[in-house]
N, C-alpha and C positions, 0 to 999 in steps of 0.2 A: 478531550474525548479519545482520540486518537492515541493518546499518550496512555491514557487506562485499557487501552485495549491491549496496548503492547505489553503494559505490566501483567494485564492478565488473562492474557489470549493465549500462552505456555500453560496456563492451570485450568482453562476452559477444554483446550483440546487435551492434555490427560484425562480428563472425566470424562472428554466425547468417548473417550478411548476405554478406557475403564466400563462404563457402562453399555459400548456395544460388545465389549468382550463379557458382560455377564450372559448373554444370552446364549452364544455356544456352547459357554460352560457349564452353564443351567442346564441344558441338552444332557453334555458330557459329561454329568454327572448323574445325572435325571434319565436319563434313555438304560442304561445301564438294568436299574430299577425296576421301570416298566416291564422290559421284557422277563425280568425276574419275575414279577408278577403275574405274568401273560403264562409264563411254563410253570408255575405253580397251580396244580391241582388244589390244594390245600384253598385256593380263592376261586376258586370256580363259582359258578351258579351249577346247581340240583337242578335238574328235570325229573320226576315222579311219570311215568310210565304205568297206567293202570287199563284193568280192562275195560269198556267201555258197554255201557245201554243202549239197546233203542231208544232211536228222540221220537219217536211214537209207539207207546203199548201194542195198541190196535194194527199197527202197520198199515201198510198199502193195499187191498185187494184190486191185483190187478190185472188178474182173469177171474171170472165168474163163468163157468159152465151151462148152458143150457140145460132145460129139468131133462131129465131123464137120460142125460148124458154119463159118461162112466170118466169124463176128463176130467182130474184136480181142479180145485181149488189153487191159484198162485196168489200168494202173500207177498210183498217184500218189505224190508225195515232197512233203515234208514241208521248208519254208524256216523261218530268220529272216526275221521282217521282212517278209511275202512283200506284194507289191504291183501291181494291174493295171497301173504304170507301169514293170514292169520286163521284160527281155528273159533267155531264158534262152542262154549259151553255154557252149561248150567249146576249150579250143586258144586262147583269147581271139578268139573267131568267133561265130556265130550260129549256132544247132543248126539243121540242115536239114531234123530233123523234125518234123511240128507238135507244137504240145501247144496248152494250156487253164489257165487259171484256174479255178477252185473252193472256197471255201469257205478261199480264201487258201493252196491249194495247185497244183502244178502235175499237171495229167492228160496220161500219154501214153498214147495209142493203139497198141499190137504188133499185125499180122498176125500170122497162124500161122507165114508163111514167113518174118519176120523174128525169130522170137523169140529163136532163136540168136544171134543179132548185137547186140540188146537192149543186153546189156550190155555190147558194145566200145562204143552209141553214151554210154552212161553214164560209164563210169570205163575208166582206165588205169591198170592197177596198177605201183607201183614196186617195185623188190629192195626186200626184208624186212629191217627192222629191224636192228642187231647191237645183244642185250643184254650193256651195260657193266654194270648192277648191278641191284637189285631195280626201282630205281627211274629212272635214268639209261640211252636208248638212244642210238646211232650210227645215222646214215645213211650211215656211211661215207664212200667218195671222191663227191660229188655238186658238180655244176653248177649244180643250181637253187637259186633263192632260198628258204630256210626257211620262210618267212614265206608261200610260195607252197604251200606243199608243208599237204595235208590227211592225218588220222591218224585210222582209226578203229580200234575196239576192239569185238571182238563185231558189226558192222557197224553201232554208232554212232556220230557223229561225236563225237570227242574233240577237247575247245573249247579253244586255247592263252587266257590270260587270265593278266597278272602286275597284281598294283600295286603304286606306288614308296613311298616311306616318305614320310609329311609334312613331312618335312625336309629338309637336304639333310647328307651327311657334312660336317662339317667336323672333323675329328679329334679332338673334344673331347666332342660330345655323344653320351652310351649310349644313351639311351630312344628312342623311334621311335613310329609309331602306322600301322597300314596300312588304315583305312578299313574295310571290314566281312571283306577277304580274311584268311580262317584256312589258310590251304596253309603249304607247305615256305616258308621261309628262303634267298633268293639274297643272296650277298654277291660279286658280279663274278659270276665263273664259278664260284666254290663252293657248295654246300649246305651250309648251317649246322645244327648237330644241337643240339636243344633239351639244356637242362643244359648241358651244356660248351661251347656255345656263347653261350646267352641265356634269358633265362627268363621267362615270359606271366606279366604282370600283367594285373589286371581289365582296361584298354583300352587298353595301350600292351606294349612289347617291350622288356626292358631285358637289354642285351649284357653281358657280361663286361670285355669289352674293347670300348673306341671302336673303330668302323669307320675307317678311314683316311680321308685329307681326300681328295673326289672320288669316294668309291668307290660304287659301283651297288649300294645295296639296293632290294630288288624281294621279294612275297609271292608266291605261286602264288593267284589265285582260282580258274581255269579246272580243266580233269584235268591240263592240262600247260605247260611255259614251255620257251623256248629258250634253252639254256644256257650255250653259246658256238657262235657260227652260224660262226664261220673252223673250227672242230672238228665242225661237223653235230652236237653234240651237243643231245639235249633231256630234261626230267626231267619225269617225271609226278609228282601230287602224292600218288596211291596206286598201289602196283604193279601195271600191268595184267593182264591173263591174258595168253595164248600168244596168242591170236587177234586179237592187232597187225596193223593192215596199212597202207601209206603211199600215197597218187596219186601218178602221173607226172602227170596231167589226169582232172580232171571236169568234169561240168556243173556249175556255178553261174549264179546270179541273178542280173542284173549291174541296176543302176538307168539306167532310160531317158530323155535328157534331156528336156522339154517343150518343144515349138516356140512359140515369143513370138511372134517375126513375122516370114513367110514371104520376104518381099521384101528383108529385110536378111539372112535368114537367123541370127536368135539364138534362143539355146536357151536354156535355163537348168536349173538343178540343182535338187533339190528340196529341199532345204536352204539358207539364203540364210548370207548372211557367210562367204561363200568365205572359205579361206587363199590370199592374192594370190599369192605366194611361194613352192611345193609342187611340190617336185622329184616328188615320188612321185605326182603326178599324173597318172590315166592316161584318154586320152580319145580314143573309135573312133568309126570312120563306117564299118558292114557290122562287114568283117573286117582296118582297115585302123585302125592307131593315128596319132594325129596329133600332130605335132611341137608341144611345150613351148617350144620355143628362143625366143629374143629375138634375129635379130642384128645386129649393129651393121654399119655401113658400113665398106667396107677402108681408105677417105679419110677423113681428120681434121677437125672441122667447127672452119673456123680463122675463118670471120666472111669469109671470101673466097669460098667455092667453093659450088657452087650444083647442080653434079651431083657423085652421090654412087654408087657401085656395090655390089652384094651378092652372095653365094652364089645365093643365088637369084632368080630372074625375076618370082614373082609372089609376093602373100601383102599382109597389111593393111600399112601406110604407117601410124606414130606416133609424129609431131612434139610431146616434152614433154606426154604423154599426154594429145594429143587426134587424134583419128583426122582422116586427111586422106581428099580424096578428089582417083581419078585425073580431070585431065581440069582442074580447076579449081583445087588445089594447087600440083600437078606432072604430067608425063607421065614417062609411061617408054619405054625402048628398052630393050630386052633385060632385061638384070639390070644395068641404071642408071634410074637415076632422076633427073630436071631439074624444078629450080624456078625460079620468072621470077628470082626472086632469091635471094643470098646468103644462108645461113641464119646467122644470129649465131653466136657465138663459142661451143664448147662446148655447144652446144643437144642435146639429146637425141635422136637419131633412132632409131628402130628399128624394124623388118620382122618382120612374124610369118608366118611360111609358112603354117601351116594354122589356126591360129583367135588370136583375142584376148579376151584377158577385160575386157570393155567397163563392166560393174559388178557389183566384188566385194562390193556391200552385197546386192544380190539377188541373186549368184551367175549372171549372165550372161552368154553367150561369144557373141563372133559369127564364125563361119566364113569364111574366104577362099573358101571354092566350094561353089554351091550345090549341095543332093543331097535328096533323096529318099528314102535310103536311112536307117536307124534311127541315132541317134547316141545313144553312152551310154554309160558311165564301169563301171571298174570296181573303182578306188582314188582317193579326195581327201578331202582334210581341209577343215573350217568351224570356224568360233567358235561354242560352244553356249551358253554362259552364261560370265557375270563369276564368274572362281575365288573371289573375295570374296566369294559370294553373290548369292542374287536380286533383294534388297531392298536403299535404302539404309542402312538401317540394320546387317543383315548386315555390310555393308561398311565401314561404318561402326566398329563393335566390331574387324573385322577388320586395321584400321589399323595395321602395326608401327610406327608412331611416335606419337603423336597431339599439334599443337600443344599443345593444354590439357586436362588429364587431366582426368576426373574427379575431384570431392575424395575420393573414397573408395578411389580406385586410387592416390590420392597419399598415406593415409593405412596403406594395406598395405606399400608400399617402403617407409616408415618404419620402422628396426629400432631396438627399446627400445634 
């Protein structure tokens, strides 16, 4: 016994050795990575920043005046998220009437003689629902965008909320996992019905059948999800009562942006790591939205030509983004613009008519003209955190590949 130790106690301790050195190396190879991951925007998680409803119609009354008194009416309503940096509108505008902050809600004040009109300045109600089944209604023929469009129930607001499966379909894999959401089952435009469709395991969902490669699964977290918006259809996750009702327009809370500095006129969001890139981005000065556009010049930048023309006359000038200024760049005449010289071959120019986003790490735009009046957003998206995780280490474990495994991750794929 003894004697086979000695023969191979030299080959035991290499290996001791060999496989405690896989795990720093896993590290130092692996850590590397993570942290690549962690500064990459490109994997972030999206946050969606939108304006928000009252979570009750009717609000709070909460002063009522004695009769023959000449003191208001006070309402208050009830926000997400509510904040002294935000603006209240309706119609995508500024409500005309005052109100207040309080205790992180909003106060209006009724005269007597306004109280009837009260609630036209509040809400606008849309045609009623068509119920398709217990759970599944119709907006019918509709114009507006779903996604715009508020639903209460009982007169509270009913919260749309899906979330998507941890995976993605590729026609092979059944099991799923949706994060903490326990609602209905979307597969595209269908409701999937438990047992004949899939069956809860302790923390994951295992289908019957593979979903198709591509295909949209999505859970209900919220009371309800949109089910197919070319059909205005949408499904609540429990059958509501009768006393369904949808906006044409409410008041909402919209986020106000903060003024940086007054002389250049930049604002900023209150959220930083803007999404650079975000069609759905919506952003007003009063009651006025302002162009997204980027556009390019009608002339071709061939390394010869040195004036260039646009749709439009005025708006910020960005030469391979960095902003020019008039006067010392170039000048302008009408809707052209002249530089002393040629601009090289395929260089970037482009015109922003009413603002530019000057730095997406802190979320700051600067404006083509200056104002006065309230600027503030009421849809955009930011980078909230690394989908890998907070940590690098998080991210680290979360690696689908890893140069050098662990020995013990290497010792599991090993099959007897």
């Amino acid at each position: 016994m003894l004697q086979r130790l000695k023969n191979f106690g030299p080959v035991l301790i290499v290996l001791a050795i060999i496989i405690a050195l896989g795990y720093p190396l896993a590290l130092l190879f692996g850590l590397p990575l993570a942290k690549r991951d962690m500064n990459d925007l490109r994997k972030w998680q999206k946050e969606l920043v939108n304006s928000s409803a009252p979570n009750n119609i009717l609000g709070k009354k909460e002063f009522t005046p004695s009769p023959g008194s000449d003191i208001p009416y006070i309402f208050e309503y009830s926000f997400d998220s509510p904040s002294q940096n935000s603006i209240l509108i309706k119609d995508n505008k500024p409500v005309e009437f005052k109100y207040g902050f309080k205790d992180g809600k909003i106060i209006i004040a009724v005269a007597k003689v306004d109280l009837d009109s009260h609630s036209a300045n509040i809400v606008t109600w849309a045609k009623g629902l068509i119920k398709i089944s217990d759970n599944i209604y119709s907006f019918g023929d509709i114009s507006q965008d779903l996604s715009e469009i508020v639903i209460y129930i009982d007169n509270q607001l009913a919260k749309e909320g899906v979330v998507f499966a941890d995976k993605p379909s590729d026609g092979a894999r059944a099991e799923f996992s949706f994060k903490s959401a326990t609602g209905l089952i979307l597969l595209d435009n269908q409701v999937l019905v438990e047992g004949k469709d899939y069956i809860i395991n302790e923390n994951s969902i295992s289908f019957n059948k593979a979903p198709a490669f591509g295909s949209k699964l999505r859970r209900i977290s919220g009371n309800y999800a949109i089910l197919d918006a070319a059909k205005g259809l949408v499904v609540f996750n429990q059958a509501p009562s009768d006393a369904i009702k949808s906006t044409k327009s409410i008041i909402r809370l919209a986020e106000k942006l903060r003024l940086v500095d007054a002389d250049k006129q930049i604002y900023a969001f209150n959220h930083a790591k803007i999404v650079e890139f975000d069609k759905k981005r919506r952003i007003f000065v009063a009651g006025q939205e302002l162009s997204n556009d980027a556009l390019r010049p009608k002339e071709r930048i061939d390394g010869k030509t040195a004036e260039f023309s646009f749709k439009k006359d005025s708006g910020i000038l960005v030469l391979d983004n960095k902003l020019l200024v008039e006067g010392s760049d170039y000048k302008r005449q009408g809707n052209k613009v002249v530089f002393p010289k040629a601009l090289s071959r395929n260089a970037k120019l482009r015109l922003y008519p009413d603002y530019y986003l000057i730095n997406p790490e802190k979320s700051e735009i600067m404006l083509a003209n200056k104002t006065t009046d309230a600027v503030w957003s009421n849809k955009y998206s930011y980078f909230s955190q690394p989908a890998c995780g907070t940590t690098v280490m998080q991210c680290f474990f979360a690696l689908p590949q890893h140069p050098v495994p662990f020995p013990h991750w290497i010792v599991k794929r090993i099959k007897p």
